[in-house]
N, C-alpha and C positions, 0 to 999 in steps of 0.2 A: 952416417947411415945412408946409404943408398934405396932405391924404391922397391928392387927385390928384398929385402932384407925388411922392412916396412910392412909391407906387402905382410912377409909370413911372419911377421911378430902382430899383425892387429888380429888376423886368422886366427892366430893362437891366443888369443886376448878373446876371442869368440864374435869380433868385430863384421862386419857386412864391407866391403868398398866400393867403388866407382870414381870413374874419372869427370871432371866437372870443373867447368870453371866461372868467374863474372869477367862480364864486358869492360871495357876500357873504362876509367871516368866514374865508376860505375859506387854509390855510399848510401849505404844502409841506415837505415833508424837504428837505434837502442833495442834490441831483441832477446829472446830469447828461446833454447829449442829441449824440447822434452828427449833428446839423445843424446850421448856422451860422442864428440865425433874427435879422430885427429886425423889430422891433413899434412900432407907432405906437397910441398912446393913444385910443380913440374916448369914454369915456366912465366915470368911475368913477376910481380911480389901483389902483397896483401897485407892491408896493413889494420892492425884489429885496437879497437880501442875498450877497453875493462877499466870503468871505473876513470879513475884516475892515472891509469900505466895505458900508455901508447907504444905497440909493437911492430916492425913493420919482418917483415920473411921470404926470403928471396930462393929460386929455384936450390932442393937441397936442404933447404931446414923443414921440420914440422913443428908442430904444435896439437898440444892436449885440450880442449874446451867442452868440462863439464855441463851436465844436463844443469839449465837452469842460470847459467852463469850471462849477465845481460852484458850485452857487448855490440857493434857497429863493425861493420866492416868498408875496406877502401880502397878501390883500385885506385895506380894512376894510366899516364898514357895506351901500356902494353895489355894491362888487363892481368889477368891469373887464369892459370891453368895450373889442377890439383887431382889429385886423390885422396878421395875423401872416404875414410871407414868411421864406419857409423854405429851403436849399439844402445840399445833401452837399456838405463839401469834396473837392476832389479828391484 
């Protein structure tokens, strides 16, 4: 899947987007977020840790992360750049 293609599949999911990235180096606490978001990779990777599964996503893959679902996230040197579509579940 490419970002146009992304793009009009989260549209049609009824998703919001924007582009957004973290800083180089940059590791979150244990969190979690009242939206259902998924992100496509522009540039850099991201590496999310759930639980016990460590994932890392490099420009070109997304990923799905349900409302609620606690997780850490983890640049390294490059940092990440993404877009990010976002939606309250109902």
């Amino acid at each position: 899947m490419n970002r146009t293609e992304f793009e009009a599949d989260v549209v049609r999911e009824g998703y919001t987007f924007r582009e957004g990235g973290l800083e180089p180096n940059q590791h979150t606490r244990l969190h979690t977020h009242d939206f259902d978001a998924r992100v496509f990779v522009l540039e850099g990777s991201i590496t999310l840790d759930y639980g016990e599964e460590r994932r890392t996503y490099l420009p070109g893959d997304f990923y799905t992360l349900l409302a609620g679902i606690t997780h850490a996230e983890h640049t390294e040197a490059c940092g990440v750049k993404y877009v990010a579509a976002l939606r309250t579940p109902a």
